[in-house]
OpenMM code with the backbone's topology and positions (N, CA, C; nanometers):
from openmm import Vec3, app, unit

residues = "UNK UNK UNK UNK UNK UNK UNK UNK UNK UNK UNK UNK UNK UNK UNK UNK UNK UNK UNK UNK UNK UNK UNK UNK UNK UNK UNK UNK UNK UNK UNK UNK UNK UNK UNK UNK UNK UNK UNK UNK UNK UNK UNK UNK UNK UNK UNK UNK UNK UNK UNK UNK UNK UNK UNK UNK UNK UNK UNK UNK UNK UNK UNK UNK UNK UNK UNK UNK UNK UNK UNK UNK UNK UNK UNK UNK UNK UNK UNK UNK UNK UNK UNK UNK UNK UNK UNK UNK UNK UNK UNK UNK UNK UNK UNK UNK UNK UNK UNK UNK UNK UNK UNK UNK UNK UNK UNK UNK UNK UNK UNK UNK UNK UNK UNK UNK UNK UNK UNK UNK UNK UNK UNK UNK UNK UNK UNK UNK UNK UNK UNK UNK UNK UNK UNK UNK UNK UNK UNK UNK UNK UNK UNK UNK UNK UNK UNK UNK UNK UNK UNK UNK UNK UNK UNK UNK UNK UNK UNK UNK UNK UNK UNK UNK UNK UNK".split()
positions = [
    Vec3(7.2499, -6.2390, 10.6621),
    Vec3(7.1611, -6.3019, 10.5656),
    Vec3(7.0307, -6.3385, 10.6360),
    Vec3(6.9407, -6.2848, 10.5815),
    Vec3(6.7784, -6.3249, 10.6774),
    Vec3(6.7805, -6.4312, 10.6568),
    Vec3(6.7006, -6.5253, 10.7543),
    Vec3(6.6978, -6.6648, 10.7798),
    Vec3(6.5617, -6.7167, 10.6846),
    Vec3(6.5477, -6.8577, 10.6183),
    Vec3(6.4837, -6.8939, 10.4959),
    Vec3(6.3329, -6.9118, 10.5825),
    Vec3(6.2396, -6.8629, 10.4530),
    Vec3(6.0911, -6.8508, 10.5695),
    Vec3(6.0432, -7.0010, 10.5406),
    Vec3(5.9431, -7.0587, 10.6732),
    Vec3(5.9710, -7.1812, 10.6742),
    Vec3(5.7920, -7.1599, 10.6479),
    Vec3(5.8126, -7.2143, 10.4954),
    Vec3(5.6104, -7.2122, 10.4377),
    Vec3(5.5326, -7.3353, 10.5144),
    Vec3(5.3932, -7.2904, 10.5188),
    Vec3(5.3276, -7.4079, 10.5636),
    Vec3(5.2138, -7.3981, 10.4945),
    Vec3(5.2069, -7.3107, 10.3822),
    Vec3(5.1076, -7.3007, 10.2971),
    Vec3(5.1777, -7.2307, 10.1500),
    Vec3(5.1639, -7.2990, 10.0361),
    Vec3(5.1958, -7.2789, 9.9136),
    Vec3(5.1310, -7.2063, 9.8442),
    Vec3(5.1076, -7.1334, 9.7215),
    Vec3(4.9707, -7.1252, 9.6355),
    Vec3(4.8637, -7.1627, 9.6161),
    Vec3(4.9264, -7.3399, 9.5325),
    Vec3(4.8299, -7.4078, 9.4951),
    Vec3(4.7761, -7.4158, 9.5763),
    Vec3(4.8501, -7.5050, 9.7641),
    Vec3(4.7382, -7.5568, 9.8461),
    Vec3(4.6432, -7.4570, 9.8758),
    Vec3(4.6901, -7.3220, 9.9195),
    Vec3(4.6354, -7.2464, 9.9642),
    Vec3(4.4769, -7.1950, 9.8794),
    Vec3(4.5262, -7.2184, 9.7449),
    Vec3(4.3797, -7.1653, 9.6642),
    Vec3(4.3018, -7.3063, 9.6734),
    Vec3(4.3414, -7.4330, 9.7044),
    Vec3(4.2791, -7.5751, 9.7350),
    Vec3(4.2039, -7.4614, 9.8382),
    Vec3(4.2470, -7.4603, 9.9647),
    Vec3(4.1770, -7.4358, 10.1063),
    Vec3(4.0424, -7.3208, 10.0541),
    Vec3(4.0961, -7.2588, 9.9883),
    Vec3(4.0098, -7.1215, 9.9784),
    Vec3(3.9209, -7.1720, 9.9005),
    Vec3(3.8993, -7.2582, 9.8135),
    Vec3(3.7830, -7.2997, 9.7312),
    Vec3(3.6896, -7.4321, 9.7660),
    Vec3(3.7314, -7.4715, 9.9145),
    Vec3(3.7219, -7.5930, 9.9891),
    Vec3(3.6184, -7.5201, 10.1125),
    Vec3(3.6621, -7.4147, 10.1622),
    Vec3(3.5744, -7.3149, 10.2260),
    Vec3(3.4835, -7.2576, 10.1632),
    Vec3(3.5038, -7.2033, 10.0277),
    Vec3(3.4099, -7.1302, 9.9645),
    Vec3(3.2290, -7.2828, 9.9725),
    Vec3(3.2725, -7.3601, 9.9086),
    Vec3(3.1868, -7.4787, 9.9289),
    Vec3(3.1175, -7.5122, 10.0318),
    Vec3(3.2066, -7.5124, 10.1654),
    Vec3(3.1357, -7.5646, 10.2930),
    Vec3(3.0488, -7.3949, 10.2861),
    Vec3(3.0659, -7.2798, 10.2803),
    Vec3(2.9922, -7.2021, 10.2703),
    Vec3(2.8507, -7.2033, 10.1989),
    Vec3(2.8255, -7.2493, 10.0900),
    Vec3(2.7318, -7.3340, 10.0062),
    Vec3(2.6767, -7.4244, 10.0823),
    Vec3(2.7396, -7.5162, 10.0995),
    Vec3(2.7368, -7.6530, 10.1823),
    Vec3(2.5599, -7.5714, 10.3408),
    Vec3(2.6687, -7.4501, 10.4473),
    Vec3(2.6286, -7.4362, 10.5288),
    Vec3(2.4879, -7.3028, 10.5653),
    Vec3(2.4800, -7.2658, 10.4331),
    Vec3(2.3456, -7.1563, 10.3898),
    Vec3(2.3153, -7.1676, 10.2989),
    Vec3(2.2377, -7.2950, 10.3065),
    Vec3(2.1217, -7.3369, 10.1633),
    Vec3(2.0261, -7.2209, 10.1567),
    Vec3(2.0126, -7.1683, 10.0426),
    Vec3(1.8900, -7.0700, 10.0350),
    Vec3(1.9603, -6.9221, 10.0229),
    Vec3(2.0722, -6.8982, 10.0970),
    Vec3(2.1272, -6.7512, 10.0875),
    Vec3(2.0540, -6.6696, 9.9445),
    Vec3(2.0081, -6.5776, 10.0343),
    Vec3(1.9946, -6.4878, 9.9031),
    Vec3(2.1121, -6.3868, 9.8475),
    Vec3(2.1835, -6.3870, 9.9447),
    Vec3(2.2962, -6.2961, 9.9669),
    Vec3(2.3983, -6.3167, 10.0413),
    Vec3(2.5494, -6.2573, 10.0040),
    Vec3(2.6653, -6.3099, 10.0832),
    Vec3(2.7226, -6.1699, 10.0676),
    Vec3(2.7469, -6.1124, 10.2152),
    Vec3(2.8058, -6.0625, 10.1819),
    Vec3(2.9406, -6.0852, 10.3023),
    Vec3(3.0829, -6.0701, 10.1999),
    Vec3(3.1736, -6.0793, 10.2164),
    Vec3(3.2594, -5.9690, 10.2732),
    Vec3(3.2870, -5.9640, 10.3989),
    Vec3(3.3353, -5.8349, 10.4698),
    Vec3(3.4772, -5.8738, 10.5128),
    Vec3(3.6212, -5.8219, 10.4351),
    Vec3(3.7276, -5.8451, 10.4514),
    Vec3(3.8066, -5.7752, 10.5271),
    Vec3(3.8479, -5.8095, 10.5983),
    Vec3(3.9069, -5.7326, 10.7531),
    Vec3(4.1231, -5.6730, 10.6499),
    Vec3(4.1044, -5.5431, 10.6196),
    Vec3(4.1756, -5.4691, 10.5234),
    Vec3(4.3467, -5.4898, 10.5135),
    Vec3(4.3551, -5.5219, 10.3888),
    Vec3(4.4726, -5.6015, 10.3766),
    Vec3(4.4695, -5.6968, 10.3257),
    Vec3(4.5216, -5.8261, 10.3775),
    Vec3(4.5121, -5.9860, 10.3443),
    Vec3(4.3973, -6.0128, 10.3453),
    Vec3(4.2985, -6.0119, 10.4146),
    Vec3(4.1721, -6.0342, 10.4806),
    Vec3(4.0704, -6.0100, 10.3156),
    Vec3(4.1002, -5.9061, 10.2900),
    Vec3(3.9940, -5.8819, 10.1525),
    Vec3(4.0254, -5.9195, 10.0223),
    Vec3(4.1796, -5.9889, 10.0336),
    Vec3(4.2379, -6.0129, 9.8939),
    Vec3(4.2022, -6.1897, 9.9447),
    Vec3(4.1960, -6.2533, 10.0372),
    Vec3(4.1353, -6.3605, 10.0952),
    Vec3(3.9277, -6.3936, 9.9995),
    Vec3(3.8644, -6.2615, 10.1024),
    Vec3(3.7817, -6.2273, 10.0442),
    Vec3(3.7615, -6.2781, 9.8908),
    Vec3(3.8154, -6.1755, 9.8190),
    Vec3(3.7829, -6.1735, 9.6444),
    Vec3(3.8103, -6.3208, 9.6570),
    Vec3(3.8988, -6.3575, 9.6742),
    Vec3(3.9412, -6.5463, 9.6063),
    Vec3(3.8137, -6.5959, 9.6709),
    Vec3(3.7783, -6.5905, 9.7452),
    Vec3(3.6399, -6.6670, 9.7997),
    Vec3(3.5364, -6.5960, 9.7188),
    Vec3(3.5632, -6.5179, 9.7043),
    Vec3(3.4188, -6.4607, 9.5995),
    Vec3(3.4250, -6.5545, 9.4720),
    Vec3(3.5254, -6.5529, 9.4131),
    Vec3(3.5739, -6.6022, 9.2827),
    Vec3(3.5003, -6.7374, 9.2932),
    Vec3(3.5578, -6.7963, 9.3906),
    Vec3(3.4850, -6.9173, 9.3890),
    Vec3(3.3327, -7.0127, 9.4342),
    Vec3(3.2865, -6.8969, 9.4893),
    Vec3(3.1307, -6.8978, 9.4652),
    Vec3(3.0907, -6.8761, 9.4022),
    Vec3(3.1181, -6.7927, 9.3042),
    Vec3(3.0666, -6.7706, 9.1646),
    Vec3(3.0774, -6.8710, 9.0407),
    Vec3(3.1929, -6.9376, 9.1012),
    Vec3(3.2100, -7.1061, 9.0005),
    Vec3(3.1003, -7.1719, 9.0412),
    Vec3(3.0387, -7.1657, 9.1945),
    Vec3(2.9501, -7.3175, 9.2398),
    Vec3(2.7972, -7.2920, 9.2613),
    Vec3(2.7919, -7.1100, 9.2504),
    Vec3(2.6295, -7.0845, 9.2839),
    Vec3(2.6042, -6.9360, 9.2070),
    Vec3(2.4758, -6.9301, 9.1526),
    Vec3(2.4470, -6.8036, 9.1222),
    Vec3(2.3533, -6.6934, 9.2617),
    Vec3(2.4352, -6.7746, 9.3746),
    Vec3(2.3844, -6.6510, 9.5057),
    Vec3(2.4725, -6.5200, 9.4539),
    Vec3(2.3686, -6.3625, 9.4742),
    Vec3(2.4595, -6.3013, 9.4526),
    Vec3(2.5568, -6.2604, 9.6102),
    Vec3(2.6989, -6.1935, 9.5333),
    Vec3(2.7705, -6.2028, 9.6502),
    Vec3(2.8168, -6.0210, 9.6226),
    Vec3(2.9326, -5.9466, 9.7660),
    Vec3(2.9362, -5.8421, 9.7795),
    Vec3(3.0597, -5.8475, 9.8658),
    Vec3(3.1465, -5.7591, 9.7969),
    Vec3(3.2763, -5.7800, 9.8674),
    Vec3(3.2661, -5.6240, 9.9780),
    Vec3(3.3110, -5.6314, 10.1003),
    Vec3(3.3163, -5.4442, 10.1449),
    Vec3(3.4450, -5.4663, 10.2570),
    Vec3(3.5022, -5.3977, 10.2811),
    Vec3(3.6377, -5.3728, 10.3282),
    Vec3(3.6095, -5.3370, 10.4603),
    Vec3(3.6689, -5.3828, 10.6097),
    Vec3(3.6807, -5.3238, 10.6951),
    Vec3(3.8332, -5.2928, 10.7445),
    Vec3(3.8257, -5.1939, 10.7761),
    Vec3(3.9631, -5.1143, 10.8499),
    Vec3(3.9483, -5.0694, 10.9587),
    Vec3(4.0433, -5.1743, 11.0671),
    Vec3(4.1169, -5.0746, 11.1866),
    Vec3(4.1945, -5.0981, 11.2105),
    Vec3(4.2797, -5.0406, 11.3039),
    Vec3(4.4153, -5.0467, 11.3900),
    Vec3(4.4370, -5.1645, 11.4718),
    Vec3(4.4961, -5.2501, 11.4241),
    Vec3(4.5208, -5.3530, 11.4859),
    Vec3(4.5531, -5.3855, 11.5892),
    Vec3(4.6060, -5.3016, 11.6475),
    Vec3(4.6954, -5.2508, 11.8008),
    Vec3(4.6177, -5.1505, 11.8884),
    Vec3(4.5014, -5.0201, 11.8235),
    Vec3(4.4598, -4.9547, 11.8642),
    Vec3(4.2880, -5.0277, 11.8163),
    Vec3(4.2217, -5.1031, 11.8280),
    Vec3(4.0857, -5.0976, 11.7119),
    Vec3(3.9794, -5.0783, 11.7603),
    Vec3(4.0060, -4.9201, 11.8616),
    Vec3(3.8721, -4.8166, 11.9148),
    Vec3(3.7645, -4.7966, 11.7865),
    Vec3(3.8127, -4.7428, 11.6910),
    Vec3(3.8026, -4.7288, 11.5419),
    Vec3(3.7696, -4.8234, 11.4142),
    Vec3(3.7059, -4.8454, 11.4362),
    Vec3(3.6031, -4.9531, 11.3262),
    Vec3(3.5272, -4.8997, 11.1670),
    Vec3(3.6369, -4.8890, 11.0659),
    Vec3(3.5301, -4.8232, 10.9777),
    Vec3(3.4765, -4.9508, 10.8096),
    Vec3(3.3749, -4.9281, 10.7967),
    Vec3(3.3607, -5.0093, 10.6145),
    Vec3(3.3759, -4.9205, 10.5268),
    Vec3(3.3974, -4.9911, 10.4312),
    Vec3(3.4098, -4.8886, 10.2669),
    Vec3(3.3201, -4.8761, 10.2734),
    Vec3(3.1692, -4.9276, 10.2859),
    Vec3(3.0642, -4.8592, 10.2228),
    Vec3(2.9652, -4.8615, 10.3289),
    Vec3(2.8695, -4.7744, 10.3408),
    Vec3(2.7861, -4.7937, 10.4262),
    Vec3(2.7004, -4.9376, 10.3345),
    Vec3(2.6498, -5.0218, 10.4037),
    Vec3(2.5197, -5.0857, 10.3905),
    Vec3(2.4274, -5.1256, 10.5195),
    Vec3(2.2957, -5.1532, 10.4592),
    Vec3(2.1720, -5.2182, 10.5577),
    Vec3(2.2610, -5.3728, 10.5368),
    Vec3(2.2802, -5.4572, 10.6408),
    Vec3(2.2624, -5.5365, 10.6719),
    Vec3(2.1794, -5.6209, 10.7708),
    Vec3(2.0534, -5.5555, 10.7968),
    Vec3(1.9872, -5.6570, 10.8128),
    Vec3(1.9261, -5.7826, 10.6994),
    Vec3(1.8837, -5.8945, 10.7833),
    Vec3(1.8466, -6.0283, 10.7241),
    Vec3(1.9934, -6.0778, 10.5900),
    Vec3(2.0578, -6.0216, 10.6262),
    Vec3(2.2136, -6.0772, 10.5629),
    Vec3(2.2511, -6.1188, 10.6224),
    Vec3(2.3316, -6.2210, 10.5364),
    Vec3(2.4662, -6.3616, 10.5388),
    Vec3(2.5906, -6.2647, 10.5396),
    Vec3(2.6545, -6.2504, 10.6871),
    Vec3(2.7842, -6.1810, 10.6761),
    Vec3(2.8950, -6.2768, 10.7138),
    Vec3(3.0027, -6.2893, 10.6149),
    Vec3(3.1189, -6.3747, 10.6496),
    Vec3(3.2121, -6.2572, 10.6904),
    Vec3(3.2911, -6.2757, 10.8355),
    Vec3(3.4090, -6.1732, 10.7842),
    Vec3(3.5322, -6.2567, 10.8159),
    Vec3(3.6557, -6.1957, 10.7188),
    Vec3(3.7540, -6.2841, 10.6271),
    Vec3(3.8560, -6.2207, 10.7077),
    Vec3(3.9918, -6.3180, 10.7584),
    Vec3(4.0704, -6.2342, 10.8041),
    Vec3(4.1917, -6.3534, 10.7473),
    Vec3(4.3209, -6.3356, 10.7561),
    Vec3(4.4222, -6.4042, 10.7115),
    Vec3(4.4422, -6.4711, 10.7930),
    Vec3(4.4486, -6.4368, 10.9131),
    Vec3(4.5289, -6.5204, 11.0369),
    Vec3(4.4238, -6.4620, 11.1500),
    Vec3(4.3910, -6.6184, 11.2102),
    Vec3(4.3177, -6.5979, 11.3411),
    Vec3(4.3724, -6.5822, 11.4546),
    Vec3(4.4459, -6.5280, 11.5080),
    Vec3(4.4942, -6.5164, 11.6469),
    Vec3(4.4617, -6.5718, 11.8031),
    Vec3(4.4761, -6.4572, 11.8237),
    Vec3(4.3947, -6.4473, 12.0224),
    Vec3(4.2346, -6.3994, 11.9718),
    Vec3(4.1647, -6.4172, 11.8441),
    Vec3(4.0513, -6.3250, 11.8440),
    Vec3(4.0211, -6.2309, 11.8551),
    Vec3(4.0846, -6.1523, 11.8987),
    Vec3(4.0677, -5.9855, 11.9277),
    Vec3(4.0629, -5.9274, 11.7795),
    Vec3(4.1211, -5.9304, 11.6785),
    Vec3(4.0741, -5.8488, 11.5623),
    Vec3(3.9697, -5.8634, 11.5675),
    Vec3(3.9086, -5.9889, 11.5464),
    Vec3(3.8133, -6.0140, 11.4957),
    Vec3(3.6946, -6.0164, 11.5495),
    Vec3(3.7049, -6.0273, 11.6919),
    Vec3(3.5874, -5.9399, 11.7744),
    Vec3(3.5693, -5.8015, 11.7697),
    Vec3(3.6822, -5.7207, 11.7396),
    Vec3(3.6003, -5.5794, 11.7171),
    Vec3(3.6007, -5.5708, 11.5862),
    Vec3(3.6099, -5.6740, 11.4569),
    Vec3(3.5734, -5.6208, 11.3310),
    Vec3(3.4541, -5.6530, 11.3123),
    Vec3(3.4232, -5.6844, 11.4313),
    Vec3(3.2142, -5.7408, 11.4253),
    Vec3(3.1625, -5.5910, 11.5021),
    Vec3(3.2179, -5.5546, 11.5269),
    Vec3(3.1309, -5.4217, 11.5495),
    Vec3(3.0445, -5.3762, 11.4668),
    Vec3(3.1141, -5.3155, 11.3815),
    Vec3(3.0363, -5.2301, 11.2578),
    Vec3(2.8729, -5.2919, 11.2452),
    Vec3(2.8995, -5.4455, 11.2639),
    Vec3(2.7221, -5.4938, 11.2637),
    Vec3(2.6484, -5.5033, 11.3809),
    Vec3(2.6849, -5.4933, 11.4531),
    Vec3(2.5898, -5.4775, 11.6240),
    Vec3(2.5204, -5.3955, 11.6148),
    Vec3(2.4620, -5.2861, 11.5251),
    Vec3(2.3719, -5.2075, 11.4835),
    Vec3(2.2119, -5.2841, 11.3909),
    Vec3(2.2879, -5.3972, 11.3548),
    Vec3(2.1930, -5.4676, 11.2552),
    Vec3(2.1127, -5.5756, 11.2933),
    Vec3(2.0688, -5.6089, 11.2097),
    Vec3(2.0072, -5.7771, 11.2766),
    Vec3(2.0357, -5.8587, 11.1374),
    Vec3(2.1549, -5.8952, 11.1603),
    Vec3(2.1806, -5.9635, 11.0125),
    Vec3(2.1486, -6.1098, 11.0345),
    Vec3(2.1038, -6.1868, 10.9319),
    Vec3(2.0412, -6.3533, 10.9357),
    Vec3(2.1736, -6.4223, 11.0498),
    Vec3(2.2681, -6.3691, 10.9956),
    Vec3(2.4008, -6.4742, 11.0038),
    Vec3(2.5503, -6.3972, 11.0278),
    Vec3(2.5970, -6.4578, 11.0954),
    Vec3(2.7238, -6.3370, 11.0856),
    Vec3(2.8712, -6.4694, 11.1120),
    Vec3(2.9409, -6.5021, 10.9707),
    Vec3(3.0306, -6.6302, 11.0387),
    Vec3(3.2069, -6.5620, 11.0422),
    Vec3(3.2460, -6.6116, 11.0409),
    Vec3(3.4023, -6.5676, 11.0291),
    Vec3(3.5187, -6.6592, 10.9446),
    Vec3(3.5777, -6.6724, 10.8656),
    Vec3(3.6403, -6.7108, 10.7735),
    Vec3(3.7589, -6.6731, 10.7964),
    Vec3(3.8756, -6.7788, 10.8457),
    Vec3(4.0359, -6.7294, 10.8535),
    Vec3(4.1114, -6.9017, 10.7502),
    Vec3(4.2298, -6.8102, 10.6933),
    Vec3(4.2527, -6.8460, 10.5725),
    Vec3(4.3755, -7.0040, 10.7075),
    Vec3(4.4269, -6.9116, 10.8196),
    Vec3(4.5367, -6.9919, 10.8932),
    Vec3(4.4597, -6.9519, 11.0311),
    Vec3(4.4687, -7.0815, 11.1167),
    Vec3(4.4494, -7.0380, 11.2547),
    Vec3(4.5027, -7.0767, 11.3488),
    Vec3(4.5525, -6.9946, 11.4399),
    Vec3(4.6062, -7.0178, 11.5451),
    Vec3(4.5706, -7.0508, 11.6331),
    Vec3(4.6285, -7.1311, 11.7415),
    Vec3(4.5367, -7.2451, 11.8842),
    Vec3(4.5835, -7.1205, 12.0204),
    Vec3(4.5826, -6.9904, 12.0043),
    Vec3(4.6196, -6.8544, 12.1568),
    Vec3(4.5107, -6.8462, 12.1410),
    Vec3(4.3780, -6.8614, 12.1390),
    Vec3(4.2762, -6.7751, 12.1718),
    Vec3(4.2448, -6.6905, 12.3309),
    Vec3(4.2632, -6.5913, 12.3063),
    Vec3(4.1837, -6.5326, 12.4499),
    Vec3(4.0434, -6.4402, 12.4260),
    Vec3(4.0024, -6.4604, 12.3091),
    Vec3(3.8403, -6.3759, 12.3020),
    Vec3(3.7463, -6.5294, 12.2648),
    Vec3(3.6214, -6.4763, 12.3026),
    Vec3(3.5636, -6.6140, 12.2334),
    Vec3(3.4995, -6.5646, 12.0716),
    Vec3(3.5986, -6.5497, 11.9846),
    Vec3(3.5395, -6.5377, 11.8560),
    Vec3(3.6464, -6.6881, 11.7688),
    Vec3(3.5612, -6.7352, 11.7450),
    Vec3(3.6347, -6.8316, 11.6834),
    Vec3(3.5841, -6.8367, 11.4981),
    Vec3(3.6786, -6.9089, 11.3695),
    Vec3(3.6059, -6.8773, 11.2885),
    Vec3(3.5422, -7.0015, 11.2616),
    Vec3(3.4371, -6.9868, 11.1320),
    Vec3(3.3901, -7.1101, 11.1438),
    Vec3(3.4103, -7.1904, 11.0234),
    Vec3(3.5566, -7.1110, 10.9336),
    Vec3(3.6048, -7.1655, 10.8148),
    Vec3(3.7312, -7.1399, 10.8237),
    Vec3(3.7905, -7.2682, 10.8253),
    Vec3(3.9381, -7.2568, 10.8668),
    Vec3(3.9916, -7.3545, 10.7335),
    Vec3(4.1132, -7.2454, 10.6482),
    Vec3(4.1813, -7.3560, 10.5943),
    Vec3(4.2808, -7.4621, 10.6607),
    Vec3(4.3564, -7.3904, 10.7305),
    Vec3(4.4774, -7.4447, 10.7935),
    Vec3(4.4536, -7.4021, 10.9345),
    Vec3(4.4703, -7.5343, 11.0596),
    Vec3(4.5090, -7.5018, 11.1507),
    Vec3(4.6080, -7.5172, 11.2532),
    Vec3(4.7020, -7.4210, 11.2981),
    Vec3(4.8196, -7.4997, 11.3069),
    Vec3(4.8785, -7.4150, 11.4563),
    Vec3(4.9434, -7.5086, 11.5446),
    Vec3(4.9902, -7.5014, 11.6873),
    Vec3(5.1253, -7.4128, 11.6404),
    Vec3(5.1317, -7.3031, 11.7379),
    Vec3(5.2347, -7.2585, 11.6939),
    Vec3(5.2843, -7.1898, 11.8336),
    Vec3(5.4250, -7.1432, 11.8619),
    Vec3(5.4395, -7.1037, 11.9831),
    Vec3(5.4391, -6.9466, 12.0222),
    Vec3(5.4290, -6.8977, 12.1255),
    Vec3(5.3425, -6.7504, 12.1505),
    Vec3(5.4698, -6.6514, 12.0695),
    Vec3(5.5626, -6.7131, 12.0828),
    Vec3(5.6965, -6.6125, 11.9806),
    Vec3(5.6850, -6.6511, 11.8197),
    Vec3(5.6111, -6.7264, 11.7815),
    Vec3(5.6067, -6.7555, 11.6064),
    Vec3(5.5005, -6.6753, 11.5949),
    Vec3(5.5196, -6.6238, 11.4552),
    Vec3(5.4234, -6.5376, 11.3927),
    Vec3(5.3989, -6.6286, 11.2457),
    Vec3(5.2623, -6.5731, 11.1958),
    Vec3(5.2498, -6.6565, 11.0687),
    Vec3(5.2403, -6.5003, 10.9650),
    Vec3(5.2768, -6.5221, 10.8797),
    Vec3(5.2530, -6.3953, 10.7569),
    Vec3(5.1936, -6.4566, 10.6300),
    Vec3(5.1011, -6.4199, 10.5960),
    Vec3(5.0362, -6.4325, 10.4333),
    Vec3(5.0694, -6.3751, 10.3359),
    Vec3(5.0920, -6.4252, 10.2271),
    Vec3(5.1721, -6.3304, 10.1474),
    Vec3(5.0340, -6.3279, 10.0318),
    Vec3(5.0542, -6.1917, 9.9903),
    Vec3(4.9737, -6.1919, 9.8661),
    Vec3(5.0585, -6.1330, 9.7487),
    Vec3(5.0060, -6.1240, 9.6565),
    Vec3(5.0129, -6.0449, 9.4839),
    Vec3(4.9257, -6.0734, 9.4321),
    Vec3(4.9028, -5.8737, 9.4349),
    Vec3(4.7380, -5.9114, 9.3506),
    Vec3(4.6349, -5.9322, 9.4279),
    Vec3(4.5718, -6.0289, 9.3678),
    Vec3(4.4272, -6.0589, 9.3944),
    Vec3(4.4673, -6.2071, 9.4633),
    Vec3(4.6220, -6.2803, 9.4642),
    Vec3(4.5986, -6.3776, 9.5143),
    Vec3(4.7000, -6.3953, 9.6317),
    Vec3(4.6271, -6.5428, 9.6585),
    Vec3(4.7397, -6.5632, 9.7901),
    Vec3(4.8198, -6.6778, 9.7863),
    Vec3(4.9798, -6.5756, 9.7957),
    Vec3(5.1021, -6.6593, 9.7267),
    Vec3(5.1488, -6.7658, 9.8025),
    Vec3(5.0767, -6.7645, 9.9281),
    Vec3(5.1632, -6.8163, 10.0550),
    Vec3(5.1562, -6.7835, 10.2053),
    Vec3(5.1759, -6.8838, 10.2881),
    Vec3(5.1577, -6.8691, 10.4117),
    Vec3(5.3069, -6.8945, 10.4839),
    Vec3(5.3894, -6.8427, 10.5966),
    Vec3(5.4733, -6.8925, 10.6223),
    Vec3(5.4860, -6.8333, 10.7629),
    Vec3(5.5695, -6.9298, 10.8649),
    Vec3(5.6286, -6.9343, 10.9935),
    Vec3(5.7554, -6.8276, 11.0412),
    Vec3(5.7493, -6.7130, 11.0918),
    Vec3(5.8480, -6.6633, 11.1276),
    Vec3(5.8609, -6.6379, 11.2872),
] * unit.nanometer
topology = app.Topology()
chain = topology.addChain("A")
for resn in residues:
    res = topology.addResidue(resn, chain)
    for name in ("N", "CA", "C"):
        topology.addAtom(name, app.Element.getBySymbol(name[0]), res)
């Protein structure tokens, strides 16, 4: 019998956190003309949309969702759904779970070509292993965990059902 997953994030709280970030985002680029929202593929962009959702309740900045994909284990390979110019853009990129940083230092690649205004990072859970210096700068949950626990996000859909300890 698999052993019961031990949550540390629910629905509700979890869409609390995500619309609590969306704000300090508001809160931290008065003036944005633009957001665009770059979701690291998977959890990361279904993260994304819910943060979109909820800037659109608190500001008429326009916003732009675009997908990045790589190999999590291998991430020589850096690609977006769409090409864009990002220069003088507000880039958040969204990931589920912050780790050791390493995703999320090479999902900033794709913009080292640009000169974008801003470039922040948005993790929905974060973890205290860092060994890169990318840290994010919107954290719902942050929580000590030991180098053998893993955290998993659960989604359906467009939302996020849950966070839990395995």
């Amino acid at each position: 019998m698999p052993a019961e997953k031990k949550y540390i994030l629910d629905q509700i709280t979890a869409e609390k956190k995500l619309r609590r970030m969306a704000l300090e985002i508001i809160e931290n680029n008065p003036g944005a003309a633009e957001i665009i929202l770059a979701g690291i593929r998977g959890s990361g962009t279904v993260i994304a949309k819910r943060v979109q959702e909820h800037l659109a309740s608190f500001t008429d900045t326009h916003t732009k969702i675009i997908t990045i994909s790589l190999d999590k284990k291998n991430p020589d390979t850096v690609t977006l759904s769409e090409p864009l110019d990002f220069d003088n853009k507000l880039i958040i990129v969204t990931d589920d779970v912050a780790n050791s940083g390493r995703t999320l230092l090479y999902a900033l690649k794709p913009f080292l070509d640009f000169h974008p205004t801003r470039i922040q990072v948005l993790a929905l859970v974060q973890r205290t292993h860092h060994h890169f210096p990318v840290h994010p700068d919107y954290v719902g949950l942050s929580i000590a965990t030991t180098l053998q626990e893993h955290i998993q996000v659960e989604t359906e859909g467009n939302m996020v059902t849950g966070a839990f300890l395995e």
